[in-house]
C-alpha positions as CSV (number, residue, x, y, z in Angstrom):
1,X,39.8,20.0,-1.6
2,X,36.8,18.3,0.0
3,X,35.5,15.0,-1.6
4,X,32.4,16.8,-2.9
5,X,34.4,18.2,-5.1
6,X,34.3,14.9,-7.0
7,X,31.3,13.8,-9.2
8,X,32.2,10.1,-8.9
9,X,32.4,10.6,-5.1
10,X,29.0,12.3,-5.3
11,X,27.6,9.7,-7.7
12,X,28.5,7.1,-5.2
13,X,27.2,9.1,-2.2
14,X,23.6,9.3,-3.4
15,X,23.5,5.8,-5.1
16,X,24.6,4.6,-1.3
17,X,21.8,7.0,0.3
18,X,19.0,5.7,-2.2
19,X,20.3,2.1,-1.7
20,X,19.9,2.5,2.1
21,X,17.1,4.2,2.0
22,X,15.5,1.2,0.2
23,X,17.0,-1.2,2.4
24,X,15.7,-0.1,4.9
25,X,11.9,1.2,4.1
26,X,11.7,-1.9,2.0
27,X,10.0,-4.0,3.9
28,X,7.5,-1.5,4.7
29,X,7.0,-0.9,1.2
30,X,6.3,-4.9,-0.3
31,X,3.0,-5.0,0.8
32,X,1.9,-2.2,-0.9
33,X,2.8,-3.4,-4.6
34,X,0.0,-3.2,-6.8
35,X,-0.6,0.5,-5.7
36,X,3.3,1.5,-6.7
37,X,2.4,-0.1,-10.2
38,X,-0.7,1.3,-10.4
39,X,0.5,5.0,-9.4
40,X,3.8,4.2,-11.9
41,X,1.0,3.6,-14.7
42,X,-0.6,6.5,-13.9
43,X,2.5,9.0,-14.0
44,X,3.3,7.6,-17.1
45,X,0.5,8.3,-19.2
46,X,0.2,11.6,-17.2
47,X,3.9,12.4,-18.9
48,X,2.8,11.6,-22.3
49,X,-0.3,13.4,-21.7
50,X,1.7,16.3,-20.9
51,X,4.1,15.9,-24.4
52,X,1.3,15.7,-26.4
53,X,-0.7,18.4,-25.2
54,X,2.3,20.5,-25.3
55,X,2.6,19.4,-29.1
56,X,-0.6,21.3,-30.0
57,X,1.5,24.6,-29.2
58,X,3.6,24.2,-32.6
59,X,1.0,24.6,-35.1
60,X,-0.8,27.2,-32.5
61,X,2.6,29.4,-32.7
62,X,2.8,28.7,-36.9
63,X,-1.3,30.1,-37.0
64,X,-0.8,33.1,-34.6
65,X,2.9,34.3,-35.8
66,X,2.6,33.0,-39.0
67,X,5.8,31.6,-39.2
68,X,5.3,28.4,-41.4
69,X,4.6,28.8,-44.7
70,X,5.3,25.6,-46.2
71,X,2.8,23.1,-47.7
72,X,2.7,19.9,-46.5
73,X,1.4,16.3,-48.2
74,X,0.4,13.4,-46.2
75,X,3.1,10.9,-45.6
76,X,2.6,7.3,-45.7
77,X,2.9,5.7,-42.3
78,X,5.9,3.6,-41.6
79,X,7.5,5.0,-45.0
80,X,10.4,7.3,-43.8
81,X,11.6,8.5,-40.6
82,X,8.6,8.2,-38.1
83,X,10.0,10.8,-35.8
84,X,10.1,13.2,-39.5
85,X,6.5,11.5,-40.3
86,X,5.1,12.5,-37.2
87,X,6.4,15.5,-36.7
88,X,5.1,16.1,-41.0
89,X,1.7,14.6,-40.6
90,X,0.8,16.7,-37.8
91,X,1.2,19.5,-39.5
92,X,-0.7,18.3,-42.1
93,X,-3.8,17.7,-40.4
94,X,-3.3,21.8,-39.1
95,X,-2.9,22.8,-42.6
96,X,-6.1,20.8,-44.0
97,X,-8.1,22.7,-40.5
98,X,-7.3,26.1,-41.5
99,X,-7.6,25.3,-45.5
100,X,-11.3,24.1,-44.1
101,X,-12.3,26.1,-41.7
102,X,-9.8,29.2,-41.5
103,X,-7.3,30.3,-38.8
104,X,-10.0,31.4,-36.7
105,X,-11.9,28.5,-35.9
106,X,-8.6,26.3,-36.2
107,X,-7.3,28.1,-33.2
108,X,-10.4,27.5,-31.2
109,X,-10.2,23.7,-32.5
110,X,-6.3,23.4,-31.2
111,X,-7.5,24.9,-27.8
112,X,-10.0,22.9,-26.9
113,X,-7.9,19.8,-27.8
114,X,-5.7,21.0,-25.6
115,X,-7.9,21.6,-23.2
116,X,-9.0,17.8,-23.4
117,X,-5.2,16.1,-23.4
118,X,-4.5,18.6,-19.9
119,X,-7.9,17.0,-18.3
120,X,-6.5,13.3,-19.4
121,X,-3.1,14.8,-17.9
122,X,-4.7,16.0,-14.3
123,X,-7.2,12.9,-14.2
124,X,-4.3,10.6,-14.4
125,X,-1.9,12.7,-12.2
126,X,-5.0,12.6,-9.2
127,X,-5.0,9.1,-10.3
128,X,-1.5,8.8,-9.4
129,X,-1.4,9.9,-6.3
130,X,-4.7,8.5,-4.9
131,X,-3.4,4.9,-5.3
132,X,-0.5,6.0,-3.1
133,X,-2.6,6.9,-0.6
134,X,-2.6,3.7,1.1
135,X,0.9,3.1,0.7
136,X,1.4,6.3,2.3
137,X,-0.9,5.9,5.3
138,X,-0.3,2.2,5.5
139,X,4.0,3.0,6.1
140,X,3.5,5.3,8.9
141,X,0.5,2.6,10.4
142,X,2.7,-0.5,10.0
143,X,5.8,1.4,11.8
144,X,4.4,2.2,14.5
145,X,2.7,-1.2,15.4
146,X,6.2,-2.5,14.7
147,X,7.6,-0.3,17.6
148,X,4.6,-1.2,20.2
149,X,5.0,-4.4,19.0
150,X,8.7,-4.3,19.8
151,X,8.1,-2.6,22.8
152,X,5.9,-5.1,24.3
153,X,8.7,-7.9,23.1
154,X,12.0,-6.6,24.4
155,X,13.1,-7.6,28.1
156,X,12.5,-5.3,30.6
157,X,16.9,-4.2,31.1
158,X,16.0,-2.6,27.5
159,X,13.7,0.4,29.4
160,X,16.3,0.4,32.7
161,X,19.0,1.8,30.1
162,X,16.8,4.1,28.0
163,X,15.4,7.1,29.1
164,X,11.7,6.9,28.4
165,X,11.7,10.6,27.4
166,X,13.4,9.0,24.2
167,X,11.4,6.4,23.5
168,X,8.4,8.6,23.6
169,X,10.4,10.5,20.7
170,X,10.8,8.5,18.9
171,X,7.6,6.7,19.0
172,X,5.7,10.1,18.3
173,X,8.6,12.6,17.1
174,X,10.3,10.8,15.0
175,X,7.3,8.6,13.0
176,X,5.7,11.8,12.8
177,X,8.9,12.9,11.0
178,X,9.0,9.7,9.0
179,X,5.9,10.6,7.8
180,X,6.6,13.4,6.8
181,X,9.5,13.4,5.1
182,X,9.5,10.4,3.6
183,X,6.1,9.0,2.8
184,X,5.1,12.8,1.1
185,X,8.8,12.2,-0.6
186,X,7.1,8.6,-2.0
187,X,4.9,10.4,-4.9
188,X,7.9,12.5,-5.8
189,X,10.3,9.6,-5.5
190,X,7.6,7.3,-8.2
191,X,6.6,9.7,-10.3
192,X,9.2,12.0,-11.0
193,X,12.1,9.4,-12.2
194,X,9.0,8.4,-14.9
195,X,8.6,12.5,-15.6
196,X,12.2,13.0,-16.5
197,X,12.8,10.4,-18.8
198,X,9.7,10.4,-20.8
199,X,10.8,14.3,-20.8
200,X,14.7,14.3,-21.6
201,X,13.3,11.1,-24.0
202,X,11.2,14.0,-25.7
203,X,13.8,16.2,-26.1
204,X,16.7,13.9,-27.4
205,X,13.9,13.0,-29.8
206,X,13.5,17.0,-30.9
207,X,17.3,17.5,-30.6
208,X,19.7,15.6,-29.5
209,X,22.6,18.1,-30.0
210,X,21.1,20.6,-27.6
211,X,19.8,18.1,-25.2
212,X,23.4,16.3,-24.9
213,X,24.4,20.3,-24.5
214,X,21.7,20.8,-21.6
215,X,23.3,17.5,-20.1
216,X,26.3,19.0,-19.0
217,X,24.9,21.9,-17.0
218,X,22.4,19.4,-14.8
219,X,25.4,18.1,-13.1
220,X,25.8,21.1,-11.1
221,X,22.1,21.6,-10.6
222,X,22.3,17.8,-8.7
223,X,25.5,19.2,-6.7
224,X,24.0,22.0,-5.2
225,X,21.0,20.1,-3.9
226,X,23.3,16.9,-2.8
227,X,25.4,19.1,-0.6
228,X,22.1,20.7,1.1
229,X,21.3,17.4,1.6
230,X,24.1,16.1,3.3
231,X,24.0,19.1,5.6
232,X,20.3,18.5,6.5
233,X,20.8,15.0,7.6
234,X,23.6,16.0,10.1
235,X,21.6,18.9,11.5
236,X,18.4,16.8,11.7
237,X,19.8,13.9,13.6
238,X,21.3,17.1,16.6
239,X,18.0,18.7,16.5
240,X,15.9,15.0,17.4
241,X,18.3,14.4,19.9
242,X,18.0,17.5,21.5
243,X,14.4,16.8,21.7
244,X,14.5,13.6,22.7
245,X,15.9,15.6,26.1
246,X,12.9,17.8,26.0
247,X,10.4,15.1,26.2
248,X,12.7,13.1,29.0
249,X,12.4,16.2,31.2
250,X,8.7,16.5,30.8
251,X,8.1,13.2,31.4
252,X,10.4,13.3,34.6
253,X,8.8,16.7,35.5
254,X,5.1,15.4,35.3
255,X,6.2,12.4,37.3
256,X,8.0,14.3,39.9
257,X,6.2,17.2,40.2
258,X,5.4,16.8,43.9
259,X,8.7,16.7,44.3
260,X,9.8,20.1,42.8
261,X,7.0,21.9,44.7
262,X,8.2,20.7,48.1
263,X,11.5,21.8,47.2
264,X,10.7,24.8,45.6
265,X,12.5,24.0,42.6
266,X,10.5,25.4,39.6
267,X,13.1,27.8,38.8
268,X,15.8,25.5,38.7
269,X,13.6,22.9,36.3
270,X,12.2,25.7,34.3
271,X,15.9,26.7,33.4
272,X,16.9,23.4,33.1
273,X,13.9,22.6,30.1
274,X,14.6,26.3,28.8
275,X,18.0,25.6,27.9
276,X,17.3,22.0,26.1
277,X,14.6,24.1,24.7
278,X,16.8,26.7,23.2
279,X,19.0,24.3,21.8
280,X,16.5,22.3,19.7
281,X,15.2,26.0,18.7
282,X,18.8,26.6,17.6
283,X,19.2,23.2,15.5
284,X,15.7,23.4,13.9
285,X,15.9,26.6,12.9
286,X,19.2,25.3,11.1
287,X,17.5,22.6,9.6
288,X,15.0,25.2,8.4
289,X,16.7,27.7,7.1
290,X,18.5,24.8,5.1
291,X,15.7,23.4,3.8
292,X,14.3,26.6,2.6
293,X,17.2,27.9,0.9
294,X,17.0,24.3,-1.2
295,X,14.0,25.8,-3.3
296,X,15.9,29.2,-4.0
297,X,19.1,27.4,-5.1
298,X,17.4,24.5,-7.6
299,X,15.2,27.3,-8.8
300,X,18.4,29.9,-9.6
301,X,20.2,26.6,-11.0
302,X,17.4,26.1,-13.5
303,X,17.1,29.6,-14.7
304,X,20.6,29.8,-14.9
305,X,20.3,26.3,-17.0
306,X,17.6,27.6,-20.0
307,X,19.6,31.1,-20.0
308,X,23.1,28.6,-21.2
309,X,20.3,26.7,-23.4
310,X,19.1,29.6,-24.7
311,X,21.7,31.0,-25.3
312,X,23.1,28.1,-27.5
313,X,19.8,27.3,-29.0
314,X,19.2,30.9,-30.2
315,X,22.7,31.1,-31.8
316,X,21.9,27.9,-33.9
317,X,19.2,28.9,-35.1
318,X,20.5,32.5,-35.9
319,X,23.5,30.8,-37.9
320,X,20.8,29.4,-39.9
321,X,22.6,25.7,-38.9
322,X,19.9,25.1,-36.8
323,X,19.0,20.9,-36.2
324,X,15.1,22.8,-35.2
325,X,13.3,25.6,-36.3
326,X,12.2,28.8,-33.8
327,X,8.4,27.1,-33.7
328,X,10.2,23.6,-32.3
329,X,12.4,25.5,-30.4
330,X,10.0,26.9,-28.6
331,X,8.6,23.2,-27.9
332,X,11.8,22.8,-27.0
333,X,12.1,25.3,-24.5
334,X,8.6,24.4,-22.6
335,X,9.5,20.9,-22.4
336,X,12.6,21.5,-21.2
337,X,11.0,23.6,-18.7
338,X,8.8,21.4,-17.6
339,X,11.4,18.5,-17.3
340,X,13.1,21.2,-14.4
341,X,10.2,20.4,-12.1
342,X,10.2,17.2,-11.8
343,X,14.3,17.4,-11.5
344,X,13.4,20.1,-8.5
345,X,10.9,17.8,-6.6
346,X,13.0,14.9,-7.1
347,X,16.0,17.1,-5.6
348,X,13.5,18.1,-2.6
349,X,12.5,14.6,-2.0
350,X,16.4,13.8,-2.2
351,X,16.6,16.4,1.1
352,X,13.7,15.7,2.8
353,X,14.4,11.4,3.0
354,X,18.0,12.7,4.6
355,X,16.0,14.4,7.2
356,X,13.1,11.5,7.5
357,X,16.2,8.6,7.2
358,X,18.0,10.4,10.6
359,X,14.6,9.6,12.0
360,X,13.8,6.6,11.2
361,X,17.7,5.3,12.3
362,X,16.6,6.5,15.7
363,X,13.7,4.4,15.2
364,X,15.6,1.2,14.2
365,X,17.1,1.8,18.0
366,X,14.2,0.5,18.9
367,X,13.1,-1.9,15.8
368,X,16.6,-3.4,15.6
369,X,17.4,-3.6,19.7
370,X,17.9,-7.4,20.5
371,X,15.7,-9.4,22.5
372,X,18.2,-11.6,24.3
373,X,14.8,-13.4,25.6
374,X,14.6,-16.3,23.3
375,X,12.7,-19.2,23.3
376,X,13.9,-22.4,22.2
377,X,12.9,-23.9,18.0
378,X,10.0,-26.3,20.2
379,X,9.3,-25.4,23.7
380,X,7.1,-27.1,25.9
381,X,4.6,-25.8,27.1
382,X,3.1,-26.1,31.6
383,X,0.1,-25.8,33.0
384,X,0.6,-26.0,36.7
385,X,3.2,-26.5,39.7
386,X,3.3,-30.2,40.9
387,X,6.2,-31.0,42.7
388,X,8.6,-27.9,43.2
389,X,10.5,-24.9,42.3
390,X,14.6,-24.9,41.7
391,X,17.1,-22.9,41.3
392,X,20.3,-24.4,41.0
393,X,23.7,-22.1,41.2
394,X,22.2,-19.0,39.8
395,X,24.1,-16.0,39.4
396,X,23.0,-12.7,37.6
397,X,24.1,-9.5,36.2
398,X,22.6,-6.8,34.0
399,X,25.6,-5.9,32.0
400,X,28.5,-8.5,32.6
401,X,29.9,-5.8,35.0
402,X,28.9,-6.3,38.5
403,X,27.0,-9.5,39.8
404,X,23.6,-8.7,41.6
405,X,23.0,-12.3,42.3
406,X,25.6,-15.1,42.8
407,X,25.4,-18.8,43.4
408,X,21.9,-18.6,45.0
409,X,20.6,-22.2,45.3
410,X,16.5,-22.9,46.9
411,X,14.0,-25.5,46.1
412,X,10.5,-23.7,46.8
413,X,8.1,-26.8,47.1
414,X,4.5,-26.7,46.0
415,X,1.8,-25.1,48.3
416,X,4.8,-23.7,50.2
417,X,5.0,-20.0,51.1
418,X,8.8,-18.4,51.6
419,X,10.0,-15.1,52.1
420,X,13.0,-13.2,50.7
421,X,14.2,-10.8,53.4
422,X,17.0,-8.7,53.6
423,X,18.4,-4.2,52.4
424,X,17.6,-2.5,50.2
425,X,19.4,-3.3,46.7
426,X,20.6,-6.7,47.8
427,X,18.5,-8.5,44.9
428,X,15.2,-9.4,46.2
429,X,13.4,-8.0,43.7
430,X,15.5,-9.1,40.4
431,X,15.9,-12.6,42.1
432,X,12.1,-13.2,41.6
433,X,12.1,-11.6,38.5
434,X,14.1,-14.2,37.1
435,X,11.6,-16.7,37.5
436,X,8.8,-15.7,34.7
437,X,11.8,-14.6,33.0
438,X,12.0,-11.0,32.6
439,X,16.2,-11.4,32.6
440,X,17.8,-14.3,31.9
441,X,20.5,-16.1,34.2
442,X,24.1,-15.6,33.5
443,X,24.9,-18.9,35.3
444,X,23.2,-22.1,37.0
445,X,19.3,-22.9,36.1
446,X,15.8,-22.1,37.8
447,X,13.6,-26.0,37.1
448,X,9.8,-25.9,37.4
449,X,9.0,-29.8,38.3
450,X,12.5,-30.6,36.7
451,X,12.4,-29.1,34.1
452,X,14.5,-25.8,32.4
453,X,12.4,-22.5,32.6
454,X,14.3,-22.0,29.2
455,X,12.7,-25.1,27.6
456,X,9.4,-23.9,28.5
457,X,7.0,-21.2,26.0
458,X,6.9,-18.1,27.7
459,X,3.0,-17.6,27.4
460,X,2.7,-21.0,29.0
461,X,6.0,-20.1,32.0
462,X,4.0,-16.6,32.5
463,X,0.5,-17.9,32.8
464,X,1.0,-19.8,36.0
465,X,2.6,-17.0,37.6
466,X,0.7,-14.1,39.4
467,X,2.4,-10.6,40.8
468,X,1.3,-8.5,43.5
469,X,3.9,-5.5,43.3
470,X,4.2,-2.7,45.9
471,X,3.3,-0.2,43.0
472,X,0.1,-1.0,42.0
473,X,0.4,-1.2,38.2
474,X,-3.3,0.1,36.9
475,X,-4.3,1.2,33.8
476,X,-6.9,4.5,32.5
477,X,-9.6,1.9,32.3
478,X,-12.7,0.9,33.9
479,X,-12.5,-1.0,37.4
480,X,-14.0,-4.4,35.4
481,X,-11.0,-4.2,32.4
482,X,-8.5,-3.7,35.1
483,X,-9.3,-6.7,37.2
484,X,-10.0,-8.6,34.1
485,X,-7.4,-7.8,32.6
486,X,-5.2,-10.8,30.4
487,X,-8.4,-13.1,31.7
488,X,-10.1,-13.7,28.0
489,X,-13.7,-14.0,28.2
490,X,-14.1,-12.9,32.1
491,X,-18.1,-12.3,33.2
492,X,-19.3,-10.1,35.7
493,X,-19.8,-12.8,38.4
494,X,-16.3,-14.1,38.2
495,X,-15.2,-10.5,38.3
496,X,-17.3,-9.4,41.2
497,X,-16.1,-12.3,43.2
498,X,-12.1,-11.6,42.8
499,X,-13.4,-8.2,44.2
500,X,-15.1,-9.6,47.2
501,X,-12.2,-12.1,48.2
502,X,-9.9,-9.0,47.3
503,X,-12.5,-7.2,50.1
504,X,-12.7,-4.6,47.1
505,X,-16.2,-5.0,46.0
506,X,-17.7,-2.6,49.0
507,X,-15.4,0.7,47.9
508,X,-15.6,-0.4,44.4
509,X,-20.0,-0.4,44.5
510,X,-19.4,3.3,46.2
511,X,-17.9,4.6,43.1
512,X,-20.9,6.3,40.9
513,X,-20.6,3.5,38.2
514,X,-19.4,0.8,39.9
515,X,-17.2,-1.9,38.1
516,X,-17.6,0.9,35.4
517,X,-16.5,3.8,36.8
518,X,-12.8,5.0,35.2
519,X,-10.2,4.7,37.3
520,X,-7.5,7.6,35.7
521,X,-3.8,7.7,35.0
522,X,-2.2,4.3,36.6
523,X,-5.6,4.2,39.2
524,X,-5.0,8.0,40.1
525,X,-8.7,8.2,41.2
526,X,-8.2,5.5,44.0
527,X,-6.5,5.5,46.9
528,X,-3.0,3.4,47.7
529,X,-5.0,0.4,49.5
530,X,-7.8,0.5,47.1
531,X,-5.3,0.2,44.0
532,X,-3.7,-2.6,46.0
533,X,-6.9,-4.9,46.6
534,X,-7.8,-3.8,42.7
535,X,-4.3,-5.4,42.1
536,X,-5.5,-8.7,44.1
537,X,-8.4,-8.9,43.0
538,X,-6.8,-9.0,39.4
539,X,-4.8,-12.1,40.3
540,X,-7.4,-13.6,42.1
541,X,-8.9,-13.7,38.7
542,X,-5.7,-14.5,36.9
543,X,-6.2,-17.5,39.6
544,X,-1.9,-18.6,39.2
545,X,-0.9,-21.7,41.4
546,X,2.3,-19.3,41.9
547,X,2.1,-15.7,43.2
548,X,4.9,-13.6,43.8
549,X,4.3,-10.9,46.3
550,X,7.1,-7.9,45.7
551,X,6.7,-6.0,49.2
552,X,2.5,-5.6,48.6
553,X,2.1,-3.8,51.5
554,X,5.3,-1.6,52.6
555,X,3.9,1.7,50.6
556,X,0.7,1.3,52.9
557,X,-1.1,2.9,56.1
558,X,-1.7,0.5,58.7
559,X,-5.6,0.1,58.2
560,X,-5.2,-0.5,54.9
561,X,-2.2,-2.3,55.1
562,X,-4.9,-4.7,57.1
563,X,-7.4,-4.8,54.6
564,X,-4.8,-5.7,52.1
565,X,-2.8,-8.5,54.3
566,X,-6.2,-10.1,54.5
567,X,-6.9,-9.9,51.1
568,X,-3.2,-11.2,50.3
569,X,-4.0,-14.3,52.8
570,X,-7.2,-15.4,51.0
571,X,-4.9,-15.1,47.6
572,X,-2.0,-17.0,49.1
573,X,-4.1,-19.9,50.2
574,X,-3.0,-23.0,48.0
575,X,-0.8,-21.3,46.3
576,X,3.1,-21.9,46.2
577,X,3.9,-18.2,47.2
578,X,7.6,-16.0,47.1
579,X,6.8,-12.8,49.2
580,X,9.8,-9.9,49.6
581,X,9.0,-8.0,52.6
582,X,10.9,-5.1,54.5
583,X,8.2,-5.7,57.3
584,X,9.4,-8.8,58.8
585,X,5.9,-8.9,60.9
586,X,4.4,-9.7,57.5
587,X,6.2,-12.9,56.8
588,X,7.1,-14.2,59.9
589,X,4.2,-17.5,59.2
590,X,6.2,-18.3,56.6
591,X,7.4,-22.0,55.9
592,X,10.6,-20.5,55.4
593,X,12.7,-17.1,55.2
594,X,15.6,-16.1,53.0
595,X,18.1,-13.6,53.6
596,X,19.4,-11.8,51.2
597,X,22.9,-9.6,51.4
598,X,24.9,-7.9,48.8
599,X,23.5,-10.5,46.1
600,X,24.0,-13.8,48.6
601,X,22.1,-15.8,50.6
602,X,23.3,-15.6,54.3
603,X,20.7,-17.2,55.7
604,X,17.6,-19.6,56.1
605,X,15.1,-20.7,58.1
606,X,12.0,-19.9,59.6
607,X,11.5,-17.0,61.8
608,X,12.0,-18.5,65.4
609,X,15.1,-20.5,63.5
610,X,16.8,-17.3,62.2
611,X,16.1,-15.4,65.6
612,X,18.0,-18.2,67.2
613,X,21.0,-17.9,65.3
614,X,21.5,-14.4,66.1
615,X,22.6,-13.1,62.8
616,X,21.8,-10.6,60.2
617,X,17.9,-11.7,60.5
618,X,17.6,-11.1,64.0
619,X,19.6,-7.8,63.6
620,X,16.8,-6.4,61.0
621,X,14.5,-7.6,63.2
622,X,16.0,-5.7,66.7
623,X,15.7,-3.0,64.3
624,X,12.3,-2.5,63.2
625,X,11.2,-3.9,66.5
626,X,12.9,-0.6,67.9
């Protein structure tokens, strides 16, 4: 027999879900305190609200049926049983209405009492729910400036392993989902807890034999739900996954789609995303179909719950044994009633957080990754290069699996310019990436002016450092924001004069608004050189006394590659500079060259030294020259 089977097992189950499900929304919710306790004060008074306008129905039912004929004197306050009091007073006052002013107009009196205690009940209710509002609104905010946030933090090897398809998901997909699921789950979660006891309160107060009856058929009611649940949470976390897969081949299709037209390959992607598409079809419409039969089954559960109560009730009172009469059972029966709604959008909530908890685990992925790129309890913070740059032993690898880099040693003095030669995937570029720190070594230490890189404040380490990559990283921004950007406070002049040394100022006046004009998706509306000199001229600005140059000019024609190389020599003047370059030609004025091979430097030198020794330099360089 399965362990559902067991009420303990269930019991423990839900109490583990709810104290997860705090655990890990928790956070988000402390900030938003004195709106939980004002919606909590709200719900309750809306509860009583509703018990006491229900109350007018009893001596309604005794004036329209006629079924009370007893007379009833006013009972001291505090003098018997106040449940017995109450319950004999009210009457009372119904009694002296009619003696006064006949059935009639006592009816009309009764209504529009009632009338008044249900708009007290929906005033507060709306109450309720508007100081959630910015709990509500203020979750799904905070969660995702948590993930950007994150996202800025963690180290670049975090985005080499994950697909970005994914992390678009969940970034979009799943917070949606979170939002969803959970923060429209809050007002259910807040105020129908408060419902159902001041409810099953009411009725162990009317009758505490039938209620302690009515007890032992809710179980099953909570089983039924609880097992919908369970199978919701599974199917939810498939169906995210899958996609997840549809976003990664979007993302990969708008990227490449160049690519697939040169190669004639739309059938072959179309069929690809068709059949990720089908399968998320396949697992939502699971989720769906289990979510809507979760209404059906609570309300079958509840029907089949007053017919037992009913049942029970009715029989008591025909045995003339009865704790109530027919006019309080029928109070009875409404509260009752109304206590299975609450119990219903409770059990909803309880399989919708399943659903919105699967997304938000896939968001703690993100939330929870960890950034291995620490800084130390005081760092110290640079301003400058003055003596030199050192790295001592270094070795490197991005998973502990293969080294990229070992025991590389170089001292890069100030106002010095050296290359990094050498193939493809020999660890030019994650060598210099290692230097503002975007990995961390696995062995040795890199020194700025003798001191540890991982002693230093990484705002500080990062500010003296400028990068000039072969992709042009722009953003969809104007051309000023671009070149200003991470410059605080940059004017016009100072921006127009990066341009000019950049020799970008000419195209960028051509453009109809100028240093205003919009520049598109990652500088779509320029050209390769011009996004290049726009990349200069934004490190011109950044004005870093070190620049590293990651093969600026290899993705270029030849006449802009010229424009650009001159643009790169103004930059590089007084500056300590590390340039990778496949074209040798480039870097051949360097004060000296290293070459790179499988993760090892093999040689050194300048460029007539490294032609004389008649290695693996001068064979790259027989190469291109041929």
């Amino acid at each position: 027999m399965s362990d559902l089977s067991d009420p303990s097992d269930l019991s423990d189950q839900n109490t583990s879900k709810m104290r997860d499900f705090f655990k890990m929304m928790g956070k988000y919710f402390a900030p938003y305190k004195k709106y939980i306790g004002a919606t909590f004060l709200m719900n309750v008074l809306t509860a009583l609200f509703n018990v006491f306008s229900f109350s007018l129905l009893l001596p309604i039912l005794n004036i329209l049926f006629n079924i009370e004929q007893k007379h009833y004197d006013f009972v001291e306050w505090g003098s018997g049983n106040i449940k017995d009091t109450v319950i004999n007073n009210f009457y009372y006052y119904a009694q002296c209405l009619v003696e006064t002013y006949g059935p009639s107009t006592t009816l009309l009196y009764l209504g529009l009492m009632l009338a008044f205690m249900t708009l007290l009940k929906t005033g507060s209710y709306f109450a309720g729910s508007a100081f959630l509002m910015p709990m509500r609104t203020g979750v799904v905010r905070d969660i995702r400036n948590d993930i950007y946030n994150k996202i800025l933090a963690l180290p670049l090897s975090f985005f080499s392993e994950e697909r970005k398809g994914d992390i678009l998901a969940r970034v979009s997909t799943d917070v949606n989902e979170v939002d969803t699921s959970i923060t429209n789950s809050l007002d259910m979660l807040i105020k129908n807890p408060i419902f159902i006891i001041i409810y099953v309160g009411t009725l162990i107060a009317l009758s505490w034999q039938l209620t302690l009856f009515t007890l032992l058929v809710v179980p099953f009611l909570a089983y039924g739900i609880g097992f919908i649940g369970r199978k919701l949470k599974r199917t939810s976390l498939y169906a995210q996954s899958k996609w997840s897969d549809g976003l990664s081949q979007i993302e990969e299709t708008l990227g490449g789609l160049r690519i697939i037209k040169a190669f004639i390959a739309e059938k072959k992607m179309s069929k690809r995303f068709h059949k990720v598409n089908d399968e998320f079809r396949t697992a939502s419409m699971k989720v769906s179909i289990r979510q809507a039969a979760a209404h059906p089954v609570s309300e079958f559960l509840g029907t089949v719950m007053i017919v037992i109560v009913l049942w029970f009730g009715g029989t008591l009172i025909l045995s003339n044994n009865s704790p109530i009469d027919a006019s309080m059972f029928i109070y009875y029966l409404v509260i009752l009633y109304t206590t299975l709604q609450p119990i219903k959008d409770l059990s909803k909530a309880s399989y919708n957080i399943p659903k919105g908890m699967a997304s938000m685990e896939r968001i703690n992925k993100i939330l929870d990754a960890e950034n291995n790129i620490k800084e130390v309890e005081h760092p110290i913070s640079i301003d400058g290069l003055n003596q030199a740059i050192e790295l001592k032993h270094v070795s490197f690898s991005y998973n502990s699996t293969r080294e990229i880099l070992h025991d590389i040693n170089m001292t890069i003095e100030k106002g010095k310019t050296i290359a990094i030669v050498g193939q493809s995937g020999s660890g030019k570029s994650t060598l210099v990436d290692l230097i503002p720190r975007y990995h961390d070594i696995c062995e040795g230490e890199i020194l700025i002016d003798g001191k540890n890189i991982k002693t230093m404040s990484l705002h500080s380490l990062r500010s003296i450092i400028g990068n000039v990559n072969q992709e042009a990283i722009l953003f969809n921004d104007t051309v000023f924001n671009n070149i200003a950007f991470g410059v605080e406070h940059a004017t016009q002049e100072q921006v127009e004069a990066a341009a000019r040394i950049a020799n970008a100022h000419d195209f960028i006046m051509e453009m109809e608004n100028g240093y205003q004009s919009n520049i598109g998706d990652r500088g779509c509306l320029l050209s390769g050189g011009q996004r290049q000199r726009i990349s200069i001229a934004r490190a011109i600005l950044k004005n870093p006394p070190i620049l590293i140059l990651d093969e600026a000019t290899s993705a270029l024609d030849t006449e802009s590659e010229k424009l650009v190389q001159d643009a790169l020599e103004k930059l590089m003047q007084s500056r300590t500079t590390i340039a990778i370059a496949h074209r040798l030609s480039t870097i051949r004025n360097s004060d000296e060259i290293y070459v790179l091979h499988e993760g090892q430097i093999v040689e050194r030198g300048t460029h007539e030294e490294l032609l004389a020794l008649g290695g693996y330099y001068k064979k790259l360089n027989d190469m291109q020259a041929l």
